[in-house]
PyMOL commands that place a pseudoatom at each C-alpha (Angstrom):
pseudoatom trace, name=CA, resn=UNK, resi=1, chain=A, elem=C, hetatm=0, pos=[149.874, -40.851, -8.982]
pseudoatom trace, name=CA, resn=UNK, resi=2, chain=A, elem=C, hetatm=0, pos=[148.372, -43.236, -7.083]
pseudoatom trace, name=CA, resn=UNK, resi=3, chain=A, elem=C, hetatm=0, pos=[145.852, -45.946, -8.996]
pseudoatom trace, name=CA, resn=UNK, resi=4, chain=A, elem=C, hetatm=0, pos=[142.529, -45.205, -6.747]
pseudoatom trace, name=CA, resn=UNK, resi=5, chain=A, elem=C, hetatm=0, pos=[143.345, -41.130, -7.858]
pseudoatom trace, name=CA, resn=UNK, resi=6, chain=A, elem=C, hetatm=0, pos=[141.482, -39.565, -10.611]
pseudoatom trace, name=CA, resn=UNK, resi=7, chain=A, elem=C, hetatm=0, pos=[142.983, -38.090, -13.692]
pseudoatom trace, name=CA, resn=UNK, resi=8, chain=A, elem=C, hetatm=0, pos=[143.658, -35.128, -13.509]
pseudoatom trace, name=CA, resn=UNK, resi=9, chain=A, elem=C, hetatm=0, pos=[144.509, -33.343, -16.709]
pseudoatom trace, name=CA, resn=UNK, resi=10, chain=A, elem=C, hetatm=0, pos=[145.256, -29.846, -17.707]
pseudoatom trace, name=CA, resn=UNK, resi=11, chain=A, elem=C, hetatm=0, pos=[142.876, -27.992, -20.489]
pseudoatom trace, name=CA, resn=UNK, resi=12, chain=A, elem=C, hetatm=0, pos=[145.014, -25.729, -23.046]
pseudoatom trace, name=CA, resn=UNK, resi=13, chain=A, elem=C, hetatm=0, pos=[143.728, -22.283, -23.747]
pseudoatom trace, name=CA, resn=UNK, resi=14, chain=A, elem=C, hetatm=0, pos=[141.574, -22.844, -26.231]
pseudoatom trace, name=CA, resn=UNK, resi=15, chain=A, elem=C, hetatm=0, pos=[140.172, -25.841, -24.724]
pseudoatom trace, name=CA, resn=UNK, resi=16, chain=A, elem=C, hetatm=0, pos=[139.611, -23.395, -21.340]
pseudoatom trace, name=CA, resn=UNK, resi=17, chain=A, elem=C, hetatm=0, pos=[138.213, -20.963, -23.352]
pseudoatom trace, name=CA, resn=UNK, resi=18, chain=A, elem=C, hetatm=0, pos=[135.308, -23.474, -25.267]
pseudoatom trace, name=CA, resn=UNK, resi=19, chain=A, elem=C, hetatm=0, pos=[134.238, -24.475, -21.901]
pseudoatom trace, name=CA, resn=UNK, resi=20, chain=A, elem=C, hetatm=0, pos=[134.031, -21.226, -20.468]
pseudoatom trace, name=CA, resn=UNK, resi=21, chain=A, elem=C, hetatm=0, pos=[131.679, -19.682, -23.180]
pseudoatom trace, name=CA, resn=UNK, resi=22, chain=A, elem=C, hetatm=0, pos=[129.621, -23.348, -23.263]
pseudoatom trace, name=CA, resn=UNK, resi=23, chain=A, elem=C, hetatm=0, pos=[128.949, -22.762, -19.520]
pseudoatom trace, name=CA, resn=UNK, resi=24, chain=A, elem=C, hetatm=0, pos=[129.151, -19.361, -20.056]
pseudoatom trace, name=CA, resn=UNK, resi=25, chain=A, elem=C, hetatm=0, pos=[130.543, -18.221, -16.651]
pseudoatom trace, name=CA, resn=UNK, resi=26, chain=A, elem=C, hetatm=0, pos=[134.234, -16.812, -16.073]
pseudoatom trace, name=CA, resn=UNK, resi=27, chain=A, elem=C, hetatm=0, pos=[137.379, -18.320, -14.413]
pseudoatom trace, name=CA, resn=UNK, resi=28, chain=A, elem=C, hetatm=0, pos=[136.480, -17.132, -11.241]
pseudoatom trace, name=CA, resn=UNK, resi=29, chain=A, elem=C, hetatm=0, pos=[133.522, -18.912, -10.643]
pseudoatom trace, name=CA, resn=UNK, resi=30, chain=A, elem=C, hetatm=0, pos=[134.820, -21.943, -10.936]
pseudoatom trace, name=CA, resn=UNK, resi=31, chain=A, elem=C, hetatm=0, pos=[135.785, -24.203, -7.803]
pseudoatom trace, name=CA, resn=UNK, resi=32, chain=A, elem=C, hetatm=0, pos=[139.495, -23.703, -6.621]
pseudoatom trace, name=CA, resn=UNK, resi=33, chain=A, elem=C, hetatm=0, pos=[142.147, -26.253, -6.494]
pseudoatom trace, name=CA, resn=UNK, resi=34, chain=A, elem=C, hetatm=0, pos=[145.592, -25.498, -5.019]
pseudoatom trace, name=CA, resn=UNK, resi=35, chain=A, elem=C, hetatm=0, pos=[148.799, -25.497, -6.954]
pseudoatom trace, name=CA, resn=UNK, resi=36, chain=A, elem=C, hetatm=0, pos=[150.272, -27.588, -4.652]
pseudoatom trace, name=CA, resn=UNK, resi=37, chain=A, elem=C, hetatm=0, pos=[148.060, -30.459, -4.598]
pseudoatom trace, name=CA, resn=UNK, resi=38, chain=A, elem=C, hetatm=0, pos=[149.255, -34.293, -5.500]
pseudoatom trace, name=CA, resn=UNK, resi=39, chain=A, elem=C, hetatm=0, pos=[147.093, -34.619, -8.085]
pseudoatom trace, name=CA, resn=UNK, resi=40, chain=A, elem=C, hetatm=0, pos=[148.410, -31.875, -10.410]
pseudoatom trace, name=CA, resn=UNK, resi=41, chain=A, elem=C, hetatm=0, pos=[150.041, -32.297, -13.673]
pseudoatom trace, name=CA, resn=UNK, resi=42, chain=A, elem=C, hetatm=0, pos=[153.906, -31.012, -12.790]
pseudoatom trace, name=CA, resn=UNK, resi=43, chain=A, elem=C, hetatm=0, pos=[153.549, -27.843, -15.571]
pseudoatom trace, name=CA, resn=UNK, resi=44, chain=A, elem=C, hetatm=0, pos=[150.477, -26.802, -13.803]
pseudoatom trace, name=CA, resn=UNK, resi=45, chain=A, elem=C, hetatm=0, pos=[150.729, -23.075, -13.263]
pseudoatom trace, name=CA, resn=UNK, resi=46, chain=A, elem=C, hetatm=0, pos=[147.815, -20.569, -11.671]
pseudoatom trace, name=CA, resn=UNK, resi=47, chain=A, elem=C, hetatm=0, pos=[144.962, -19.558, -13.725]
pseudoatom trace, name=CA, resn=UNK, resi=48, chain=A, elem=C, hetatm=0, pos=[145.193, -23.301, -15.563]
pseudoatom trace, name=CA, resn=UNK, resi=49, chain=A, elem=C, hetatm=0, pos=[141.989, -25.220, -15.867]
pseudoatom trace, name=CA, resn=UNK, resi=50, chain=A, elem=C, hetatm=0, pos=[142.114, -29.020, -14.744]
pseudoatom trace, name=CA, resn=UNK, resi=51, chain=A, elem=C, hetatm=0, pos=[139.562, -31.635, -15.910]
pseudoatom trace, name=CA, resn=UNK, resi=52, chain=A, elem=C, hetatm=0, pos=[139.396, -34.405, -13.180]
pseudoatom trace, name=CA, resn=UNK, resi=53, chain=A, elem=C, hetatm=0, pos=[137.851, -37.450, -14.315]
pseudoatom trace, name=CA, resn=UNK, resi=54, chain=A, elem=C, hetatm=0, pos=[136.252, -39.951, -11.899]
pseudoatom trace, name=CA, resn=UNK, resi=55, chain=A, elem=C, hetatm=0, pos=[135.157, -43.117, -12.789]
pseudoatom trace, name=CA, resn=UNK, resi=56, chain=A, elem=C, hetatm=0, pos=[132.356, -44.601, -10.624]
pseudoatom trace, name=CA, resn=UNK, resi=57, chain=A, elem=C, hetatm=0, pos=[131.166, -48.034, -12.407]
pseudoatom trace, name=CA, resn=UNK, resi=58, chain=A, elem=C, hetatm=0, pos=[130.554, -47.424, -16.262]
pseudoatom trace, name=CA, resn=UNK, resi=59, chain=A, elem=C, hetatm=0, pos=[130.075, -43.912, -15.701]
pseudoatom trace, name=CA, resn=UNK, resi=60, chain=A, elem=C, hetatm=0, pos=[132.517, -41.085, -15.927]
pseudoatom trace, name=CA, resn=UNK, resi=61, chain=A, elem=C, hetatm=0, pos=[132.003, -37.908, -14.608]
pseudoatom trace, name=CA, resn=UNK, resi=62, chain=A, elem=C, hetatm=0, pos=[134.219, -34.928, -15.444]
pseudoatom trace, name=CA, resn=UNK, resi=63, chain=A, elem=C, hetatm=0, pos=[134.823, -32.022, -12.924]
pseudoatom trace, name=CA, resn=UNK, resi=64, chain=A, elem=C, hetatm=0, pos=[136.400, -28.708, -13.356]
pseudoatom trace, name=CA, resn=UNK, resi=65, chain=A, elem=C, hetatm=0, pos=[138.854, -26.600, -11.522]
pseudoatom trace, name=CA, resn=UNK, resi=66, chain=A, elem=C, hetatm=0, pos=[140.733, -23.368, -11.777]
pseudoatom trace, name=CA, resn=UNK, resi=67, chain=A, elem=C, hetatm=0, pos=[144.251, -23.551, -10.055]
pseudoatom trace, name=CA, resn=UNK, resi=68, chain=A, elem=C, hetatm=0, pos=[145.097, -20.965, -7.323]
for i in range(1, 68): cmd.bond("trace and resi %d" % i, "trace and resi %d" % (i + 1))
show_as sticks, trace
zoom trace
């Protein structure tokens, strides 16, 4: 992982699931990230749910992606 990359870390289940009924969409609409991308945890698998954190100053903003 390279320093300027943003973590990248994979949700369990539950933790998928929570998000998914707070934003209360499905899997499928969320954006797409492929499996074999550099930023990936290794045990990354598809259907997993990544949270990417960026940090840009003193804020941090959290993105999510479903792994294809």
């Amino acid at each position: 992982m390279h320093i300027l990359q943003p973590k990248h870390t994979k949700l369990s289940e539950k933790e998928a699931q929570e998000l998914i009924n707070k934003l209360n969409i499905s899997k499928s609409q969320l954006p797409k990230i492929i499996l074999n991308d550099v930023g990936l945890p290794e045990n990354c698998n598809i259907g997993d749910v990544i949270k990417i954190e960026r940090i840009e100053g003193e804020k941090i903003n959290l993105y999510y992606r479903v792994v294809v």
